[in-house]
BALO-961614 format. One record per residue (C-alpha): residue number from 1; residue in one letter; x, y, z. Coordinates in steps of 0.001 Angstrom, whole numbers, plus 500000, padded with zeros to 6 digits. Layout:
BEGIN
   lumse   lodo        x        y        z
     NUM      A        X        Y        Z
...
***
This chain:
BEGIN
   lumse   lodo        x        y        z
       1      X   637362   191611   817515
       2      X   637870   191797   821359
       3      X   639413   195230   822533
       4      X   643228   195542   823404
       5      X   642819   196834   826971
       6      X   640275   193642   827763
       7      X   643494   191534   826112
       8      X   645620   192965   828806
       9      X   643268   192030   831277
      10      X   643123   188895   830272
      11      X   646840   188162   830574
      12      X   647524   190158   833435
      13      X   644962   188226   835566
      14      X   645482   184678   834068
      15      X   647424   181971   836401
      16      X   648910   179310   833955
      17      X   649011   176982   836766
      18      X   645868   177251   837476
      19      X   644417   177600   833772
      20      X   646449   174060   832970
      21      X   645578   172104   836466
      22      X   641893   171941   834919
      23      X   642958   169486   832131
      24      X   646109   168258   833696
      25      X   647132   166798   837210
      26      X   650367   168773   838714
      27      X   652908   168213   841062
      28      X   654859   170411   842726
      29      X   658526   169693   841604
      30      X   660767   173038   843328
      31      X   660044   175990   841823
      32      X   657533   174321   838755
      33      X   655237   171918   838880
      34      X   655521   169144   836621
      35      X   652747   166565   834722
      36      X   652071   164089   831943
      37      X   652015   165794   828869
      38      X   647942   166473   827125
      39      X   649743   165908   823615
      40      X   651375   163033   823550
      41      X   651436   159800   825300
      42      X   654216   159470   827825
      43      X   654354   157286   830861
      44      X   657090   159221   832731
      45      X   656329   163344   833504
      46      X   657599   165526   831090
      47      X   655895   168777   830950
      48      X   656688   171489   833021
      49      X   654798   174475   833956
      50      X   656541   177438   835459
      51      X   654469   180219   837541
      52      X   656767   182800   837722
      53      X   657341   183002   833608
      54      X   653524   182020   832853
      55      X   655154   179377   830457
      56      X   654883   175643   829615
      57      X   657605   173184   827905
      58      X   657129   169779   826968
      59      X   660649   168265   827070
      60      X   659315   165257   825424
      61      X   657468   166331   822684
      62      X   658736   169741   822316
      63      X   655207   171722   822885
      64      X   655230   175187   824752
      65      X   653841   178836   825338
      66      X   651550   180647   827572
      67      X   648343   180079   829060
      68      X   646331   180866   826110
      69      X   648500   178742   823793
      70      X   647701   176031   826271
      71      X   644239   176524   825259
      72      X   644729   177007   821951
      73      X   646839   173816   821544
      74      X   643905   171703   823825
      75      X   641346   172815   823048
      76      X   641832   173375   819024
      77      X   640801   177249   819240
      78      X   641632   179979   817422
      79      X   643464   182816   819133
      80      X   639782   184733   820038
      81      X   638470   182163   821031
      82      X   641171   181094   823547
      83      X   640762   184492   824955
      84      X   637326   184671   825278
      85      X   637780   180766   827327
      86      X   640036   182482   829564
      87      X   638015   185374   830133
      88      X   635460   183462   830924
      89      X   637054   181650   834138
      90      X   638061   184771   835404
      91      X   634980   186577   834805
      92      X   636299   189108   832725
      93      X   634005   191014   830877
      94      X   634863   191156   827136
      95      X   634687   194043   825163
      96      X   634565   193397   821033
      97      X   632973   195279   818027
      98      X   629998   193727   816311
      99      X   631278   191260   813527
     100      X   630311   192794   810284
     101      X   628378   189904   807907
     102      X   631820   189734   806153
     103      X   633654   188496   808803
     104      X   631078   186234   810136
     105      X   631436   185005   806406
     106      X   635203   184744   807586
     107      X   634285   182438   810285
     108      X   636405   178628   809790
     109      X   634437   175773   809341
     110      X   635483   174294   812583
     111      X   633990   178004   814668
     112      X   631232   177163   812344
     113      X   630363   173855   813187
     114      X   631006   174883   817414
     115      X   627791   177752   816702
     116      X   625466   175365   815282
     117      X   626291   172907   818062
     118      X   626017   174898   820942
     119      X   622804   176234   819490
     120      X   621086   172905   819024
     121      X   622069   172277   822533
     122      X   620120   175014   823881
     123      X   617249   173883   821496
     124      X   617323   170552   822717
     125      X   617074   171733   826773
     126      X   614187   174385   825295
     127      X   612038   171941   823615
     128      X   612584   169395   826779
     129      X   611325   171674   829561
     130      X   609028   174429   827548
     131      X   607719   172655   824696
     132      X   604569   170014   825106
     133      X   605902   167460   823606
     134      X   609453   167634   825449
     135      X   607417   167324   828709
     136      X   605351   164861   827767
     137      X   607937   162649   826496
     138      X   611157   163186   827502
     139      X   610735   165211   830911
     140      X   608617   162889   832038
     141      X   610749   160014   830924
     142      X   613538   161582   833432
     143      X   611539   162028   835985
     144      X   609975   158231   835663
     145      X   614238   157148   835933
     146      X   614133   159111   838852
     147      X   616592   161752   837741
     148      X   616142   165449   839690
     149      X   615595   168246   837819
     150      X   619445   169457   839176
     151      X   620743   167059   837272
     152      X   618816   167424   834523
     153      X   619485   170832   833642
     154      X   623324   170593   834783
     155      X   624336   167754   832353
     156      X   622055   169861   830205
     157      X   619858   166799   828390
     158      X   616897   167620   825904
     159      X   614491   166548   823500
     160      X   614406   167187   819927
     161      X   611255   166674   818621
     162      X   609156   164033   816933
     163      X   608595   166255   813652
     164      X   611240   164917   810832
     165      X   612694   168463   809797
     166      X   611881   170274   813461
     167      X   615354   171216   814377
     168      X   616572   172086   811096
     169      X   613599   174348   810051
     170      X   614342   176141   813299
     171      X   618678   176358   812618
     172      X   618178   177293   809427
     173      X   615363   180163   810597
     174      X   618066   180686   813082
     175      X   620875   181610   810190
     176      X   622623   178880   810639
     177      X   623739   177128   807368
     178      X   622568   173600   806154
     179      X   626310   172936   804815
     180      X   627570   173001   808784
     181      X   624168   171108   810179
     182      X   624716   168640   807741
     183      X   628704   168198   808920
     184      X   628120   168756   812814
     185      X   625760   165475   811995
     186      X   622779   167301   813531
     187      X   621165   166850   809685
     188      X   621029   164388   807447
     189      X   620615   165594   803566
     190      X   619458   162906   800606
     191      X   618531   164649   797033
     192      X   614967   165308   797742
     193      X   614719   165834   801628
     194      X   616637   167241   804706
     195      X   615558   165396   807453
     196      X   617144   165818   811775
     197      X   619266   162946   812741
     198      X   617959   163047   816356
     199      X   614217   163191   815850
     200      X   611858   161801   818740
     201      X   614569   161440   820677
     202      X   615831   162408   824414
     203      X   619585   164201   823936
     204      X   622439   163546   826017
     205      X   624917   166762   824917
     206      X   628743   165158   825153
     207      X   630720   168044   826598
     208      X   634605   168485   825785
     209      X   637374   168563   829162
     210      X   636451   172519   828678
     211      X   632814   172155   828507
     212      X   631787   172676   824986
     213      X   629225   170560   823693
     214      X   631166   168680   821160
     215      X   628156   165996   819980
     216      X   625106   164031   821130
     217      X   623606   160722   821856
     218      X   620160   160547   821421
     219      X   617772   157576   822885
     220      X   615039   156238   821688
     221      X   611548   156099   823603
     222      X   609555   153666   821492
     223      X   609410   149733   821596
     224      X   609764   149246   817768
     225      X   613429   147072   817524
     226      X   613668   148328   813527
     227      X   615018   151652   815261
     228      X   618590   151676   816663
     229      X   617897   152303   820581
     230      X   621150   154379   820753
     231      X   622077   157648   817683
     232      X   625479   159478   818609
     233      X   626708   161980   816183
     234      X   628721   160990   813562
     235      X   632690   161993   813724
     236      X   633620   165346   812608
     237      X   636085   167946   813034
     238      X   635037   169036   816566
     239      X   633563   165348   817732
     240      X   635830   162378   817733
     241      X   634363   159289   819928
     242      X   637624   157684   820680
     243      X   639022   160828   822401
     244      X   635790   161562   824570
     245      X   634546   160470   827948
     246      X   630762   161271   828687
     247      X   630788   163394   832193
     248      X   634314   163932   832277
     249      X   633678   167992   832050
     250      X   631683   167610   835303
     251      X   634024   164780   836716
     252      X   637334   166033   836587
     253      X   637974   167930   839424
     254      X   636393   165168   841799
     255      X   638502   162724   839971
     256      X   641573   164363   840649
     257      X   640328   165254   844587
     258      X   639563   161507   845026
     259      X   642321   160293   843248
     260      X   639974   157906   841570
     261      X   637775   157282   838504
     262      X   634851   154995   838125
     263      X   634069   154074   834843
     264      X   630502   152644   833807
     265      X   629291   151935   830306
     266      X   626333   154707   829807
     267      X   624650   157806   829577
     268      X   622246   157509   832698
     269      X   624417   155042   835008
     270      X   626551   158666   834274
     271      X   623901   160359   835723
     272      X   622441   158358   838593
     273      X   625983   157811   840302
     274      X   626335   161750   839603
     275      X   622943   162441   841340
     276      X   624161   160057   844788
     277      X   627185   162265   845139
     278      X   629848   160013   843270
     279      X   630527   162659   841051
     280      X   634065   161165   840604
     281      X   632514   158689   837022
     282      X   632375   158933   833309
     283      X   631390   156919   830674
     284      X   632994   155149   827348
     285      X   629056   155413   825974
     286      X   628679   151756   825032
     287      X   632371   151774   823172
     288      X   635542   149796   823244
     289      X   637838   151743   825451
     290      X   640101   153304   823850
     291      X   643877   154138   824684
     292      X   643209   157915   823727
     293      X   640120   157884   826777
     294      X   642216   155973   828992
     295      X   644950   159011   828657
     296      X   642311   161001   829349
     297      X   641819   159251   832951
     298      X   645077   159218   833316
     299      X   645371   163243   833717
     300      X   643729   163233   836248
     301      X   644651   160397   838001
     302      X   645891   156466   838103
     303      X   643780   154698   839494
     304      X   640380   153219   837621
     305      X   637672   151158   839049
     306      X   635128   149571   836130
     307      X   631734   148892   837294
     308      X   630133   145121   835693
     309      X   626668   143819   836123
     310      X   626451   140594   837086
     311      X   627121   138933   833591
     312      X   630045   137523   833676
     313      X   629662   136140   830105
     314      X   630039   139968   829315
     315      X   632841   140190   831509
     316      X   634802   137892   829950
     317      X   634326   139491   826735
     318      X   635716   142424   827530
     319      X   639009   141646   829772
     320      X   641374   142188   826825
     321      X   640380   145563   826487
     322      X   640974   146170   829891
     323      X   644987   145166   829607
     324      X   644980   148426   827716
     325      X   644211   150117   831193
     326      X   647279   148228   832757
     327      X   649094   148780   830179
     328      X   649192   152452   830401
     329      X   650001   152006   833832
     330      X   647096   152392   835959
     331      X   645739   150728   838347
     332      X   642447   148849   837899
     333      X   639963   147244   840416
     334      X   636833   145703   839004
     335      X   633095   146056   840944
     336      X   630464   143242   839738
     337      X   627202   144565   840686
     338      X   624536   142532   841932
     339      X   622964   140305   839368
     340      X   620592   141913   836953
     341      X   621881   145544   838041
     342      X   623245   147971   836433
     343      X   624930   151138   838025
     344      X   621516   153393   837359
     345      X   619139   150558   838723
     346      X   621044   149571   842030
     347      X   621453   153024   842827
     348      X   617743   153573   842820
     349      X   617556   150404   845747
     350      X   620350   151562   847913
     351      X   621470   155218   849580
     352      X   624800   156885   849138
     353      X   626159   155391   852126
     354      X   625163   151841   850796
     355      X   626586   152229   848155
     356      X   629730   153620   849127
     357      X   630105   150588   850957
     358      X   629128   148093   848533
     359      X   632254   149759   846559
     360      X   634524   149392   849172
     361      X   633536   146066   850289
     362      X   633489   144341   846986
     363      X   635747   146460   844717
     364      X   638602   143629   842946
     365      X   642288   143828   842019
     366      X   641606   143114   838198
     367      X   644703   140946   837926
     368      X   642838   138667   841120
     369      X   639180   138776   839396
     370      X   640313   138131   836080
     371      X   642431   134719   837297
     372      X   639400   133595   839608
     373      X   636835   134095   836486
     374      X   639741   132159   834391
     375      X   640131   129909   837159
     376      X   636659   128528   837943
     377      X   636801   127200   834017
     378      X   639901   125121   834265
     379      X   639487   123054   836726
     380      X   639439   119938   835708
     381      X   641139   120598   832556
     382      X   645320   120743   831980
     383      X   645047   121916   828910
     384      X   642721   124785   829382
     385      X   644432   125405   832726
     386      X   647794   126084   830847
     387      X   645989   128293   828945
     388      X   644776   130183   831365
     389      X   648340   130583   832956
     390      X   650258   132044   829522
     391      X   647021   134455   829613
     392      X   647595   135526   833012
     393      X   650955   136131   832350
     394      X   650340   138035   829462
     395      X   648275   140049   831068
     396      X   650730   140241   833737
     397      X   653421   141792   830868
     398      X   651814   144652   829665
     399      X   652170   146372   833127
     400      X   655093   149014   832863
     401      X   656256   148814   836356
     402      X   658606   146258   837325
     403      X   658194   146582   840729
     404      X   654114   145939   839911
     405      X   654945   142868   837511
     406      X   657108   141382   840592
     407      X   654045   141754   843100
     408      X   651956   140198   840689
     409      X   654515   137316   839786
     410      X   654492   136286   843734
     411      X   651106   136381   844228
     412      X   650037   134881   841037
     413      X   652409   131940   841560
     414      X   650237   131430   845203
     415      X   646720   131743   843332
     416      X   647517   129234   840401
     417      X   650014   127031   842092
     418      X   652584   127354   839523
     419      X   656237   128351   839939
     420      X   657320   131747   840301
     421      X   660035   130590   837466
     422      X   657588   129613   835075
     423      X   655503   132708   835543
     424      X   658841   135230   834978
     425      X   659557   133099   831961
     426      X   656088   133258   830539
     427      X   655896   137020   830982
     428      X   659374   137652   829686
     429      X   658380   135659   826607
     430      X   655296   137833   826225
     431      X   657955   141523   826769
     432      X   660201   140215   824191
     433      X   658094   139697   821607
     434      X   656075   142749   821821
     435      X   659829   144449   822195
     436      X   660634   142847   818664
     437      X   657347   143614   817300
     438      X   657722   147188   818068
     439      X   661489   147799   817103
     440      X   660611   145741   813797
     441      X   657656   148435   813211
     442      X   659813   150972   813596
     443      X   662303   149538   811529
     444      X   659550   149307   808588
     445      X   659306   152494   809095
     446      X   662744   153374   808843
     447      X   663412   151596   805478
     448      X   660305   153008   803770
     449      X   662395   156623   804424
     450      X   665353   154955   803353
     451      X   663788   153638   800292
     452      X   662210   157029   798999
     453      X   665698   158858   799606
     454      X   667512   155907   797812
     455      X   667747   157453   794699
     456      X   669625   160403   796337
     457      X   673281   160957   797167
     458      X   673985   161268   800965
     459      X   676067   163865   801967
     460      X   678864   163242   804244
     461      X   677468   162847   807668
     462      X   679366   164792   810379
     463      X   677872   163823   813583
     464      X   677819   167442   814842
     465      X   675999   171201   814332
     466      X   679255   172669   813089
     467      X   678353   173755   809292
     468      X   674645   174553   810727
     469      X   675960   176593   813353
     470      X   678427   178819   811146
     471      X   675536   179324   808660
     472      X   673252   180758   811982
     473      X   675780   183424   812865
     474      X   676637   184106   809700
     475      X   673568   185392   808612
     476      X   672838   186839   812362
     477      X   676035   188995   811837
     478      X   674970   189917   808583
     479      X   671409   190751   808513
     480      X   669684   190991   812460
     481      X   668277   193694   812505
     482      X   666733   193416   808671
     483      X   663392   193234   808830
     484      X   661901   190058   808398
     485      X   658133   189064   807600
     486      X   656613   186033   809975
     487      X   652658   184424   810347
     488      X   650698   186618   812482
     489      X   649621   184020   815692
     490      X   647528   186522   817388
     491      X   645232   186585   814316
     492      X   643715   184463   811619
     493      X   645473   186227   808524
     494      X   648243   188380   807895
     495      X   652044   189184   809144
     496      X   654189   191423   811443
     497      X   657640   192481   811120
     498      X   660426   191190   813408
     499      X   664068   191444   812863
     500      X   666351   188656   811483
     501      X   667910   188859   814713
     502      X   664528   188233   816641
     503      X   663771   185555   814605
     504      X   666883   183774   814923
     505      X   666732   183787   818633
     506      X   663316   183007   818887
     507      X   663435   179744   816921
     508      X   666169   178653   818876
     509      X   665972   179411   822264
     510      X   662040   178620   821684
     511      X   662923   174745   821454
     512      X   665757   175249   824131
     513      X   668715   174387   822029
     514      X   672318   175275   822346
     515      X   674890   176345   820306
     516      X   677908   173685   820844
     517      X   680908   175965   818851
     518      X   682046   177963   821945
     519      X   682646   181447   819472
     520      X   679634   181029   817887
     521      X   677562   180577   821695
     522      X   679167   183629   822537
     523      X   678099   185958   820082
     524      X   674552   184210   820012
     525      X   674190   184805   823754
     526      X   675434   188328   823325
     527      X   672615   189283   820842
     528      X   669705   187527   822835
     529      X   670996   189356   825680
     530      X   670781   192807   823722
     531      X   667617   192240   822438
     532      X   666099   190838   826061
     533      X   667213   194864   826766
     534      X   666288   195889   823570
     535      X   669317   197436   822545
     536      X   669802   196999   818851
     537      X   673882   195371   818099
     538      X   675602   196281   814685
     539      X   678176   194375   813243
     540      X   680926   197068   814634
     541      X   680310   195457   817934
     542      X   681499   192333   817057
     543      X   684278   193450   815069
     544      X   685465   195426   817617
     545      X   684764   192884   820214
     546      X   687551   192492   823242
     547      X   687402   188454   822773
     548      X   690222   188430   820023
     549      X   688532   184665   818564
     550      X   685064   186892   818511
     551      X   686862   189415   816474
     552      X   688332   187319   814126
     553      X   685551   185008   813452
     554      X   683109   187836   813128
     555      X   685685   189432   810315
     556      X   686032   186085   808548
     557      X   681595   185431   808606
     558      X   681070   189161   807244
     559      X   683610   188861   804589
     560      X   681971   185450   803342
     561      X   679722   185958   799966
     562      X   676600   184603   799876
     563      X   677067   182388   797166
     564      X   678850   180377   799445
     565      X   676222   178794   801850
     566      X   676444   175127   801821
     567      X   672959   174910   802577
     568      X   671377   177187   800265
     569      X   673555   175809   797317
     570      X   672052   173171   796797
     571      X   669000   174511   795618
     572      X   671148   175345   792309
     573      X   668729   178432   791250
     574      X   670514   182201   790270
     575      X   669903   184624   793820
     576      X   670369   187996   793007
     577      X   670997   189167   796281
     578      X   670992   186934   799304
     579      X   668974   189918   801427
     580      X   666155   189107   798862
     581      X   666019   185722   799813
     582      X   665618   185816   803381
     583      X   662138   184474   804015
     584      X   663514   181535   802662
     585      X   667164   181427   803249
     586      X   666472   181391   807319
     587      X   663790   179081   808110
     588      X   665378   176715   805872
     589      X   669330   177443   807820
     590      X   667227   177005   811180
     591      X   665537   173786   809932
     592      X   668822   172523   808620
     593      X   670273   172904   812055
     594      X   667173   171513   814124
     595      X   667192   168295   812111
     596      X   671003   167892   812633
     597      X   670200   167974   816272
     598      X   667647   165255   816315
     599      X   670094   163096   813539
     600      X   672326   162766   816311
     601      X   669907   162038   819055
     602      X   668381   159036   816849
     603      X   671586   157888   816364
     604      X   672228   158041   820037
     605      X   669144   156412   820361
     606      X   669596   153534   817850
     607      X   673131   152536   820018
     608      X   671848   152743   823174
     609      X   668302   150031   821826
     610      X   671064   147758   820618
     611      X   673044   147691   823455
     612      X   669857   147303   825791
     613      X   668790   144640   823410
     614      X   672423   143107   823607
     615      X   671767   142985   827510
     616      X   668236   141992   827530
     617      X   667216   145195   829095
     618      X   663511   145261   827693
     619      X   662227   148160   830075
     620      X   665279   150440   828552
     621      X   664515   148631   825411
     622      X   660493   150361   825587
     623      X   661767   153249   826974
     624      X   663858   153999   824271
     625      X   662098   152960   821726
     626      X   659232   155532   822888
     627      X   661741   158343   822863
     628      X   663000   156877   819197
     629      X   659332   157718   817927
     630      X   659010   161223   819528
     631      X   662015   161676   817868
     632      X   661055   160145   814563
     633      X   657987   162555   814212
     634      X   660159   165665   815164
     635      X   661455   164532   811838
     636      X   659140   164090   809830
     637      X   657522   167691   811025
     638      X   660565   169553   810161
     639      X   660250   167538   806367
     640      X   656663   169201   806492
     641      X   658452   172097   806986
     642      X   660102   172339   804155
     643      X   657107   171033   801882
     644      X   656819   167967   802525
     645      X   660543   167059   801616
     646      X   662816   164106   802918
     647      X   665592   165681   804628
     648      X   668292   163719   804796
***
């Protein structure tokens, strides 16, 4: 339990620009800054951080708080351990009672599993530089690649030794519990014998954007091809492969300095560019790229250089997974490496100034490698030749920017000798079809909702917030400053108290909507303004108020019985007293009114795809089509909301 006066600390001294410019790249946009959103995929700059209210909104996918819901959100941490992150940049010294056994009992599975793997990481780097068997093997394995002992001990690499049940002997010694070895995928259980997963093997710890050692990849040292050369650690709740980047903890900031991000394919090329000073390099650890890594990169910044050996057989296997790059909108270049090198080897041959120049000097557009690799096949054959073409040009397509597809277009048509005419009609092809393909997925989606609300009789669909809105007031006039029971956020279990009023105002100003019903805006903006002073309103002040349509509306909501709410009624069970039904009488009235809102922004959104569609506008057509999900799962959260109900 960390001390209230250390909590104070802690927020007084926070920056939330700074706090949020380690995970995401900011611009200055007037008095905010303004970036690409860490929790959802969006191509165009949504999220805005503001310094002087220590907040962040996502206009796009509705996140926001302060800086230690930032971290929270990121970084999947409870509300302690958020703190304690923070603290820890700032250097603040936290001050907590002991945890009783009880509440390390308490502890969630996920806290749990984060223990046990930041312990075996510290075993690991133990056994590898104090152990006799760590140095013998593994140290000296390092050392033999030519890695210092700098580097060793920042990316923090280990040993865990040759001994079947070493590590888990020592956890479980340790108090940690076989349950959470077993799930971090440090152990591996069978009915008669517990056995370590990374046994005789050097350790490569795979660190989280914040630094927390997340998983492992351990490497075998011996010759015999029945083992698997690589082990990583299985996915859990705190290690998911397609959402990490090896290095990028230690890479990020030079990324973002440079502007720049080299990507190579494993653990030591990682390391040995790292140890030369390009500190700017991560690695997908043998994977497919993924779009979730190459979101990552894209924090940071947009522009990607992949480093090849010299196979081009390899190459050529693995260009389609590099349109996923373009077609998140960066900007990739492509460096082949000498023939039989690999980033680790050549940088043992050449110094840092060598090699800065080899990456200059030879560093590719992708688009131009990828047709001269395509080209030097097709020759002397039409057929493959048009081949080649429709693939350039669907590479060509995925790129967002038009402006970048037109460059492309022009210079392609010089490369392959083909008319720029063709090449536009080729990649136009390719837009429209992956258009159709995604408006008829979300159209399947669509009609599976429709399908499982069938059965159920619409209501009649007003286009506006009117009935929602007169339901809000009403029970703001009636009950704000009843007391009304809501999760505690700032700990794992329990409630607090706020008023009805609080609540109200909270929920809605919270996810920045407006009231349209000019009367009803009025009084709404005259109770947040009381309570921003904290001056309690009764319903006399309303009554009494010297806007005559205030008055008179006020005197009509008050006088309304509760038996009347549209939205409630339809539950069709006896209330006793609508004050006894609060807790579920308001989120459901605040619900009610948010999905309302986003009915008629999908609507708005379904008009304006047809009539982009209608005028072949495929960029709008994307565009909105993107929003049009967002918007979708909004939706389908708020039917979560409610229990996992269709609302219709």
């Amino acid at each position: 339990m960390i001390d209230h006066n250390t909590i104070s600390r802690i927020f007084d001294t926070v920056e939330i620009t700074e706090v949020i410019q380690d995970f995401v790249t900011l611009r200055k946009r007037g008095a905010n800054f303004m970036g690409l959103c860490p929790f959802h995929n969006e191509k165009t700059p949504s999220f805005s951080v503001s310094p002087s209210k220590g907040i962040y909104k996502c206009f796009g996918c509705g996140r926001g708080g302060n800086a230690v819901n930032f971290i929270m959100e990121h970084e999947h941490l409870s509300y302690p351990e958020a703190l304690k992150f923070l603290a820890g940049k700032y250097n603040i010294e936290v001050v907590e009672k002991e945890l009783t056994a009880e509440e390390i009992q308490q502890q969630n599975e996920r806290e749990s599993m984060q223990v046990v793997t930041s312990f075996a990481q510290k075993y690991f780097t133990e056994a590898l530089f104090n152990s006799v068997e760590g140095m013998a093997v593994g140290l000296s394995y390092f050392k033999e690649r030519g890695f210092r002992q700098e580097i060793i001990k920042k990316f923090q690499l280990g040993y865990c030794p040759e001994q079947k049940d070493a590590f888990t002997k020592s956890a479980q010694s340790a108090g940690y519990k076989l349950d959470y070895l077993v799930k971090s995928g440090l152990s591996i259980r069978r009915e008669s014998h517990t056995f370590d997963r990374f046994s005789g093997r050097i350790i490569f710890p795979i660190h989280t954007l914040s630094g927390t050692v997340a998983g492992f990849g351990g490497r075998t040292l011996k010759s015999d091809q029945k083992v698997a050369k690589y082990v990583n650690s299985p996915e859990s709740d705190i290690y998911n492969k397609s959402k990490t980047l090896y290095g990028i903890y230690f890479a990020k900031k030079m990324i973002a300095a440079e502007d720049k991000c080299f990507l190579v394919e494993g653990y030591t090329d990682v390391l040995a560019m790292f140890q030369m000073g390009i500190e700017n390099v991560v690695a997908s650890s043998g994977t497919s790229l993924t779009p979730e890594q190459i979101r990552l990169i894209k924090r940071f910044t947009p522009n990607i250089t992949i480093l090849y050996d010299g196979d081009e057989a390899g190459i050529k296997a693995s260009l389609r997974g590099i349109d996923l790059i373009l077609e998140e909108g960066l900007n990739v270049k492509v460096l082949m490496l000498p023939e039989g090198e690999d980033p680790d080897s050549y940088s043992k041959k050449v110094s840092p100034t060598q090699m800065n120049d080899f990456i200059v000097l030879n560093e590719q557009d992708f688009i131009r490698f990828k047709t001269r690799l395509l080209i030097d096949d097709t020759q002397s054959d039409p057929v493959k030749r048009a081949n080649m073409i429709r693939e350039i040009a669907r590479t060509i397509s995925v790129i967002p920017d038009s402006i970048t597809r037109s460059v492309y277009i022009r210079e392609c048509s010089n490369w392959l000798q083909v008319e720029e005419g063709v090449l536009y009609m080729e990649i136009n092809r390719a837009r429209r079809k992956k258009a159709e393909q995604n408006y008829l997925r979300l159209r399947k989606v669509e009609d599976q909702v429709i399908q499982r609300i069938s059965k159920k009789q619409p209501e009649t669909y007003s286009g506006n917030t009117e009935t929602q809105e007169r339901e809000i007031i009403r029970l703001l006039l009636n009950y704000g400053n009843h007391k009304f029971r809501i999760k505690n956020i700032e700990r794992k279990s329990g409630e607090k108290n706020i008023t009805v009023a609080e609540f109200i105002v909270n929920e809605i100003t919270n996810d920045e909507l407006k009231l349209d019903n000019p009367v009803f805006k009025q009084i709404f903006e005259e109770y947040q303004h009381h309570l921003n002073e904290q001056k309690p309103l009764d319903q006399k002040y309303f009554i009494n108020h010297p806007d005559q349509s205030i008055r008179d509306k006020s005197a009509e909501l008050l006088s309304i019985s509760y038996d009347l709410s549209k939205i409630w009624r339809k539950h069709e069970n006896y209330i006793p007293t609508e004050e006894m039904n609060l807790q579920e009488i308001l989120p459901e009235t605040l619900i009610a009114f948010k999905n309302e809102r986003i009915k008629i922004a999908i609507l708005d959104i379904q008009n304006r795809i047809k009539q982009a569609q209608e005028t072949n506008n495929l960029e709008q057509v994307e565009e909105l089509q993107e929003r049009f999900i967002i918007l979708t799962n909004l939706k389908k959260q708020l039917s979560k909301d409610l229990g996992d109900r269709i609302i219709l």
